[in-house]
C-alpha positions in Angstrom: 0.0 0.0 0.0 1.3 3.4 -1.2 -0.4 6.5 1.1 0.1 9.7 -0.6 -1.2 13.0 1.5 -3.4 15.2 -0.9 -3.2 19.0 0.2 -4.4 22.1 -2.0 -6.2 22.7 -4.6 -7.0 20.7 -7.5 -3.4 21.3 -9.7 -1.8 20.8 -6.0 -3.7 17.3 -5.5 -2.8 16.2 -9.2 0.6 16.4 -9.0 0.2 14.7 -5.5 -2.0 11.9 -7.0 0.7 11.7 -10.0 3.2 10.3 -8.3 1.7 8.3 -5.7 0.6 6.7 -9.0 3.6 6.1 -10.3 5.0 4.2 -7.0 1.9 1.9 -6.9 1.7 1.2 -10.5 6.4 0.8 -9.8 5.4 -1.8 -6.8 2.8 -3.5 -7.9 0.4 -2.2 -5.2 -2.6 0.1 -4.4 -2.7 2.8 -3.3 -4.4 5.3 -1.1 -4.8 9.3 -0.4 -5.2 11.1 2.9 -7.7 13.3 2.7 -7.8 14.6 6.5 -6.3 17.9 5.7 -9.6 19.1 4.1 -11.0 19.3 7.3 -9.0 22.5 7.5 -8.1 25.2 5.9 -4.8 25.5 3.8 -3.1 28.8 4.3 -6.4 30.8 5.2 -8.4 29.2 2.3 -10.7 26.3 2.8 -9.9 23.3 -0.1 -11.7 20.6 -0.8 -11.1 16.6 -2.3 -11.5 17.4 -6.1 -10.3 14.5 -7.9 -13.8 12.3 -7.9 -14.6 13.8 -11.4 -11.7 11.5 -12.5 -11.4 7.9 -13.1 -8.6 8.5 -10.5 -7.3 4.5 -9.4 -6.6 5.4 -5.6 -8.9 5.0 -2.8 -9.5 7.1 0.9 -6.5 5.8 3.4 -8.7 5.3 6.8 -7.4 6.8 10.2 -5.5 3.2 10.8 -3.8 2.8 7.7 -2.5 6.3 7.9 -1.6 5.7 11.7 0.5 2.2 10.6 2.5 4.0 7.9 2.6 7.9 9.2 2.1 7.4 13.0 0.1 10.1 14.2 0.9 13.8 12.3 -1.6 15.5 14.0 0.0 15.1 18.0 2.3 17.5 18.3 4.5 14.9 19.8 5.0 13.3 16.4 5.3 16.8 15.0 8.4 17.5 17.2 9.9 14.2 16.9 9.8 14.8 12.6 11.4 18.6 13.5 14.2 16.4 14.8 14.7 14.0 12.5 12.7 10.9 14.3 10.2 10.3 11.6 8.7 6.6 11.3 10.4 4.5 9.0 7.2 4.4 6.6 6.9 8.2 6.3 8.7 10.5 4.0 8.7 13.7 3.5 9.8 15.7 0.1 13.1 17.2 0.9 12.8 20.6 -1.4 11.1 21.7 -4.1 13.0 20.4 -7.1 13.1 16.7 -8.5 13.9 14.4 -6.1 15.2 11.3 -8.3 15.5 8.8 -5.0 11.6 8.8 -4.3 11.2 7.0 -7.2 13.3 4.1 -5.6 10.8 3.9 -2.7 9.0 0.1 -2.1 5.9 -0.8 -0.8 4.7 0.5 2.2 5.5 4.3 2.7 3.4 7.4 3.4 4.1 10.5 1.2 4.0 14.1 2.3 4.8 16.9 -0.3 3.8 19.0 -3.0 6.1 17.0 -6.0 5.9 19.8 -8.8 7.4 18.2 -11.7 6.5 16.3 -14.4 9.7 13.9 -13.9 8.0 12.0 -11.0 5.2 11.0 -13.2 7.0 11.4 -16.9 7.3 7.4 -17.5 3.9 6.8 -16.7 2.1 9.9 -18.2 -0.3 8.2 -20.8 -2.1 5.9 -18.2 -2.2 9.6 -15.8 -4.0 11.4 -18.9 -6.4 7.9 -18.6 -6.8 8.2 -15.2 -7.7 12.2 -15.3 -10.7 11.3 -18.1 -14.1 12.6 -17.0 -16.6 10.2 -15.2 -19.4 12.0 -15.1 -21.5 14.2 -17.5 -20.4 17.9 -18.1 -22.9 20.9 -18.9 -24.3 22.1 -22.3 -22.1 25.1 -21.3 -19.1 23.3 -20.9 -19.8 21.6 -24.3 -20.7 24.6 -26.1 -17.6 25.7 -24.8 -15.8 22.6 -26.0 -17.3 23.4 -29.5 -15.8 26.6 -29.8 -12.4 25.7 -28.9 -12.4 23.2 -31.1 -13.1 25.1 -34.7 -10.3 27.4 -34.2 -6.7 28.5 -33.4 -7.7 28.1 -30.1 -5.3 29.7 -27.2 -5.8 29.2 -23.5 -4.9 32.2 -21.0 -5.1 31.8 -17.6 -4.9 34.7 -14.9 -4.9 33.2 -11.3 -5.6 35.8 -8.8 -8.0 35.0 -6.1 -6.1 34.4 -2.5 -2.6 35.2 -4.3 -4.0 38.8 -4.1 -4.6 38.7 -0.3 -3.2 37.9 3.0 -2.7 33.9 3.2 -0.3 31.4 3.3 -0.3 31.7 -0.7 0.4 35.4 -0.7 3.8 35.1 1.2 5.1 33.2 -1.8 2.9 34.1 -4.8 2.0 37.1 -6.9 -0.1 37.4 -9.7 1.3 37.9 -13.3 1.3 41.3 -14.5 -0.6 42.3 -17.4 2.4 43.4 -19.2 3.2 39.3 -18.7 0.4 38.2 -21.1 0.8 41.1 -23.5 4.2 40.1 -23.8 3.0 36.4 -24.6 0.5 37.3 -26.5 2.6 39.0 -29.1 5.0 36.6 -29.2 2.6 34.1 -29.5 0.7 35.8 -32.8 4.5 35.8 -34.4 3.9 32.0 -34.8 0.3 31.2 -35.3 -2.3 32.8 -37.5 -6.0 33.8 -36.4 -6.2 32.4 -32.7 -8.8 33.1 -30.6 -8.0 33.7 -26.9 -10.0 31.5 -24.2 -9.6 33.6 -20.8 -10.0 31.3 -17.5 -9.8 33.6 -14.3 -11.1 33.2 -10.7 -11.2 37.1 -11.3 -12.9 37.4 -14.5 -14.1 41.3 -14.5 -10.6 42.1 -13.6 -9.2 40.3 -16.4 -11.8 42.4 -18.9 -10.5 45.4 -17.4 -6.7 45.2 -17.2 -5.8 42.6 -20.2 -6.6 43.2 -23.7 -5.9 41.2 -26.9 -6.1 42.5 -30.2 -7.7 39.3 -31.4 -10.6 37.3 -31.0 -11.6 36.9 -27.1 -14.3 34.4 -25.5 -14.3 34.7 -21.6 -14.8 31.2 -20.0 -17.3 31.5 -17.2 -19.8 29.5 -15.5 -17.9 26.2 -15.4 -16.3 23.8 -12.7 -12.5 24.1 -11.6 -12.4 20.4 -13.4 -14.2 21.2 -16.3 -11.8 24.6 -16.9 -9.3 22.0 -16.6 -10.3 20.0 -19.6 -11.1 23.2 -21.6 -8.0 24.2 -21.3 -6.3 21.1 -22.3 -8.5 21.0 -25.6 -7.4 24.6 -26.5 -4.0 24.4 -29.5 -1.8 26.5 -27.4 -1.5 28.1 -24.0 -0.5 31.0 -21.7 0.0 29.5 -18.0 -0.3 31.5 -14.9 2.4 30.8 -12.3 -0.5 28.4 -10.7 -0.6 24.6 -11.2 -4.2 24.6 -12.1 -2.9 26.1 -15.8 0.3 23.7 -15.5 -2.4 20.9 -15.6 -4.6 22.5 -18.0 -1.8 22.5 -20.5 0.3 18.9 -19.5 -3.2 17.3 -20.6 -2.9 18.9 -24.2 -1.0 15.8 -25.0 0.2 17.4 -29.0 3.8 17.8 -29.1 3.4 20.7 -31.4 1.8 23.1 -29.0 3.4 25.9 -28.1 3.0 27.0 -23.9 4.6 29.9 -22.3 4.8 30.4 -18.9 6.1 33.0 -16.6 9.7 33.4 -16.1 9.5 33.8 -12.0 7.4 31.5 -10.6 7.5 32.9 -7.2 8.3 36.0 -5.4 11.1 34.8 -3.7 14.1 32.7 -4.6 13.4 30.1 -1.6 12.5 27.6 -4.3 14.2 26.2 -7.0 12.0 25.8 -10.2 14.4 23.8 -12.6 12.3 21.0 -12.8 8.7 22.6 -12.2 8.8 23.5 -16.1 8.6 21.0 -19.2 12.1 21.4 -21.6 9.4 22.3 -24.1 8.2 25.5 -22.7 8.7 28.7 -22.8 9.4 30.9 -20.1 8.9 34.8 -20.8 
């Protein structure tokens, strides 16, 4: 049994799922997600489970299992003894925020706590996690009206995450919003290299994205949907502009076409505490 703890929101829990994945399908084994730190909230915002839209192959960990493999991470006790470096045998924890090639060696039997932002922990095994992250239940006529659009044109995604990165929370320490000089930047070197698009905005702040970015092209706002079925828009559009947020990371890994072309911001966050080397595909670029 592989345990992975899901924290976040839903890009956070994918990457999370990802590679608990990997290990189980690596060992041979099931495996299980920790869903307890839902109960409350991340950073100042409340999240939520958000993978059971998915034909996700992982099941809830129940209080024992988690106790066998994690002891107990909720007693301060056990939170003092892991500040020292007397963590059960079963448990690990992600070192930093770059790649972390040993995890990948790990057997059956451990407990995973970390946020895993890159594609490499998941990379051998990313056609069965586009399976797994197929739809199980029926979308809207909006979302497939939606769908239609996308899918007749040059279709570009653009994401602008604001939401709590523009307020006090843990979020906010770490992470800023793109400016709008950002996507007008990408958008015109974007419309160098492809003819006609039509740009798809997804925002948790959409009136503020009408009012501060403007494209001298076609422009459909996306509005009205789930975070799961932005997701899958996204991934249908040709091309993409990311905000530094792995909800648009996710949007755009799903576009499985080698020949799109996806630019993200060149400072992820606003500090250099974290090393982003690995949080990027090769293919990308960075502006």
């Amino acid at each position: 049994m592989i345990i992975v703890k899901l924290s976040g929101g839903l890009g956070n829990q994918l990457f999370q799922y990802a590679l608990g994945r990997h290990l189980s399908v690596v060992n041979d084994t099931e495996l299980k997600m920790d869903t307890s730190s839902f109960s409350q909230p991340s950073g100042g915002t409340l999240r939520t489970f958000a993978l059971d839209t998915f034909n996700i192959q992982a099941a809830q960990a129940n209080k024992d299992e988690i106790k066998l493999l994690a002891g107990e991470p909720n007693r301060i006790f056990q939170r003092v003894r892991r500040k020292i470096g007397l963590m059960p045998i079963h448990y690990f924890k992600e070192p930093h925020f770059h790649f972390y090639q040993p995890v990948l060696s790990l057997q059956d039997g451990v407990y995973l706590d970390g946020y895993w932002q890159s594609e490499k922990y998941f990379a051998e095994i990313a056609d069965l996690i586009r399976e797994d992250l197929k739809p199980i239940v029926s979308f809207t006529n909006q979302y497939q009206t939606f769908k239609q659009s996308i899918n007749q044109c040059v279709s570009v995604s653009v994401h602008i995450r604001r939401g709590d990165y523009t307020k006090t929370s843990k979020s906010n320490r770490y992470l800023k919003p793109c400016e709008a000089l950002y996507y007008q930047t990408a958008m015109e070197y974007l419309t160098k290299r492809i003819s006609n698009p039509v740009f798809f905005v997804f925002s948790d702040d959409i009136e503020w994205a009408k009012a501060n970015i403007h494209f001298d092209f076609s422009t459909q706002y996306v509005v009205g949907n789930s975070a799961q079925e932005d997701l899958l828009l996204m991934a249908s559009c040709q091309h993409h502009i990311i905000a530094n947020s792995t909800f648009s990371w996710w949007g755009v890994w799903l576009n499985p076409h080698p020949d799109k072309i996806v630019i993200a911001p060149q400072k992820w966050f606003s500090t250099e505490r974290f090393d982003t080397k690995d949080l990027l595909p090769e293919s990308w670029i960075r502006l």
